[in-house]
N, C-alpha and C positions, 0 to 999 in steps of 0.2 A: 246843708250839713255844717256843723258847726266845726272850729279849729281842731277839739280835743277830740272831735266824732272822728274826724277823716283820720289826724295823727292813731285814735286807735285802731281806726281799719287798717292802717299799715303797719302795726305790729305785727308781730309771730308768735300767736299763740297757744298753745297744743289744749284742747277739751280735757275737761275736769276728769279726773282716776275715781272721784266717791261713786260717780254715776255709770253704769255701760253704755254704750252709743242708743242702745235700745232706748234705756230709761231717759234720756239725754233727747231724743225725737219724741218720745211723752211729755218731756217737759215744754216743749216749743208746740207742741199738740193744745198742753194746757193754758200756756199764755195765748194764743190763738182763739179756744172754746172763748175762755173766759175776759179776754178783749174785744170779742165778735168780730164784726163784720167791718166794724170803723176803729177795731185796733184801739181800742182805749187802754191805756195805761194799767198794768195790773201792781199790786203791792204784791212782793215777792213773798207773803207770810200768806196771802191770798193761794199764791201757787202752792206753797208748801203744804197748805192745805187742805188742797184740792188731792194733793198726790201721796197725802201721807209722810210727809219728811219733813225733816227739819230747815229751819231759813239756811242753818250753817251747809247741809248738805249741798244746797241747789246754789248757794251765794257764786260761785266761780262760775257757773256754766253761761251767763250774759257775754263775758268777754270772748269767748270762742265764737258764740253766735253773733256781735257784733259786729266781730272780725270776717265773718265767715258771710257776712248779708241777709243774717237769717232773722236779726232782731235787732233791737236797739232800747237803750235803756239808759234811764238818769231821773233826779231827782227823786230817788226812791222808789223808781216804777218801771216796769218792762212794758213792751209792747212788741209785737212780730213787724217783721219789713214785711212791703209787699210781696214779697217773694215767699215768705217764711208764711204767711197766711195761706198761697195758692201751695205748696208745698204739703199744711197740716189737710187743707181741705183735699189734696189727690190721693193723700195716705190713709185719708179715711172712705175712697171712692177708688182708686186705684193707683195700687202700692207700686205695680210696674211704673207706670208712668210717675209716681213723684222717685223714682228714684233716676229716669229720665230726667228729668227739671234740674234736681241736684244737678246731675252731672253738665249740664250744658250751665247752669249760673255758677258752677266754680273752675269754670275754663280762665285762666291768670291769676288763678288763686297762688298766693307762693308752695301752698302745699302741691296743687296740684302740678304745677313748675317742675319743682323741686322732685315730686316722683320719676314724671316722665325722664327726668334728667337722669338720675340713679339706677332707672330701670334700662335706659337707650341700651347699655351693652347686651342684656339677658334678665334672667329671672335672679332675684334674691331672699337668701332665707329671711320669716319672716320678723322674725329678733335684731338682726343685722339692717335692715332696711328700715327697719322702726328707727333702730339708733342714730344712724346715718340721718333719717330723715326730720329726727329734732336733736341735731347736734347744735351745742352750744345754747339749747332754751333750758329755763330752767324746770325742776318739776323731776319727780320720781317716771321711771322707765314704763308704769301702766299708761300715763299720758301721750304716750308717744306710743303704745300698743293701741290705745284708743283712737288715734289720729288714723292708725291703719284702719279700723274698723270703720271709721267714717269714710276713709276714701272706697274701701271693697262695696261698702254700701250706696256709695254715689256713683259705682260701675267705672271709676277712675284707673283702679287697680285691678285686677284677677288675684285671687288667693286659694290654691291647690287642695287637696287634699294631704299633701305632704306637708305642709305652710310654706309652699314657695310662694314668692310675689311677683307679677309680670303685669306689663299692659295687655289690656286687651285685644283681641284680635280685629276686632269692630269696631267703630265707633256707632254708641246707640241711636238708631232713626236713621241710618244709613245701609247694613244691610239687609239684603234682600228687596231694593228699591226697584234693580232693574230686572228682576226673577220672571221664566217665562215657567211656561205651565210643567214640564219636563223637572225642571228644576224645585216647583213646589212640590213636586207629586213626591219625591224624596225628601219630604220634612216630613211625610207622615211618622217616619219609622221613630222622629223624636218627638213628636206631638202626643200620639196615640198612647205611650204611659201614662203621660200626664192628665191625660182628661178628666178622670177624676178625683185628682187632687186638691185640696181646698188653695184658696188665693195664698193662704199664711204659708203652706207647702211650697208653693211655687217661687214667691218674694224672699224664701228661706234659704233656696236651692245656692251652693257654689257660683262664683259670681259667672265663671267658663259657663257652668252651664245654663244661668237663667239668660245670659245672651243668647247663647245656641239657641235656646226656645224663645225667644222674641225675634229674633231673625226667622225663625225657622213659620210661625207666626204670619211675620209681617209678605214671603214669599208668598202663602198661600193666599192670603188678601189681594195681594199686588195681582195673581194669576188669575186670582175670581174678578178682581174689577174689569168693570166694559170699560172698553177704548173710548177715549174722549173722541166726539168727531170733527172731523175736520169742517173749516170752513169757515163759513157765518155760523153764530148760533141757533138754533131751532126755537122758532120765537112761538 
């Protein structure tokens, strides 16, 4: 990585206001598509055109993602990081898990730092915690709404129905690891609504509760698998 690559991964930079986090994960979708598989360099007028906007619109969203690991870009061209490729490719195969991925590749991120930090004493409203949590950068108050939206969506944060903001109670890929059959038989009661709700229902839900239902998930798998057996292996 070059000098000015790494000094910008250790700026502080809040994700662009023109775009929503939504539109903002379409656009690292389309430099992805349209990079492929070996990530080739895209012209940013490429992107804009792919997604209907303007270059001015999508121009600011590389430095968040470069910052953030998700991309990387110069000489007039983007490309996804490794990481920002298997991320486009989970979210089109499964939305649970790349919001999984998120959250374990922005473990020492400053933002993420900085929430857990904010949040240690309790929960905070979600205006106040925005502020707090890009004080002193620069950039209109949506940027710093936006920052929230990407953490709630990387399962960093929890976000209420009131708009409060707290950690989570779980860390994701960890509960329900050690769940015995008693214990799964009590996620039905949170299971059994959701079954037939589509994936975009589900990846939509409050961040409390699409944990609740991945935990609740990952119990009843834990209680269905067979015991590994002891011993030598069964050759």
């Amino acid at each position: 990585m070059s000098a000015s690559r790494t000094a910008r991964r250790r700026e502080r930079i809040l994700p662009p206001e023109r775009l929503s986090p939504r539109r903002q994960l379409e656009l690292l979708d389309t430099v992805a598509d349209l990079g492929g598989e070996q990530r080739v360099p895209v012209p940013p007028a490429a992107v804009a055109d792919r997604m209907r906007l303007s270059v001015k619109t999508i121009s600011s969203a590389p430095g968040f993602f470069e910052q953030a690991g998700l991309a990387e870009h110069g000489r007039g061209a983007w490309r996804v990081s490794e990481t920002g490729l298997r991320l486009a490719w989970l979210r089109a195969a499964d939305s649970a898990r790349a919001r999984i991925l998120l959250h374990r590749h922005w473990q020492g991120q400053w933002f993420q730092q900085d929430a857990v930090r904010l949040l240690a004493a309790g929960a905070l409203e979600e205006g106040v915690f925005a502020d707090r949590l890009g004080r002193d950068l620069p950039g209109p108050s949506e940027r710093r709404l936006c920052l929230v939206e990407w953490l709630a969506y990387a399962l960093i944060v929890e976000r209420d129905e009131d708009g409060l903001i707290t950690l989570p109670q779980d860390t994701p890929g960890q509960a329900g690891r050690h769940a015995g059959p008693a214990q799964a038989a009590g996620t039905h009661g949170i299971i059994d609504p959701l079954l037939h709700k589509t994936a975009k229902d589900v990846t939509t839900l409050p961040t409390a509760r699409f944990l609740e239902l991945m935990a609740a998930f990952r119990s009843v798998f834990t209680a269905l698998a067979p015991s590994a057996p002891s011993g030598p292996a069964a050759t």
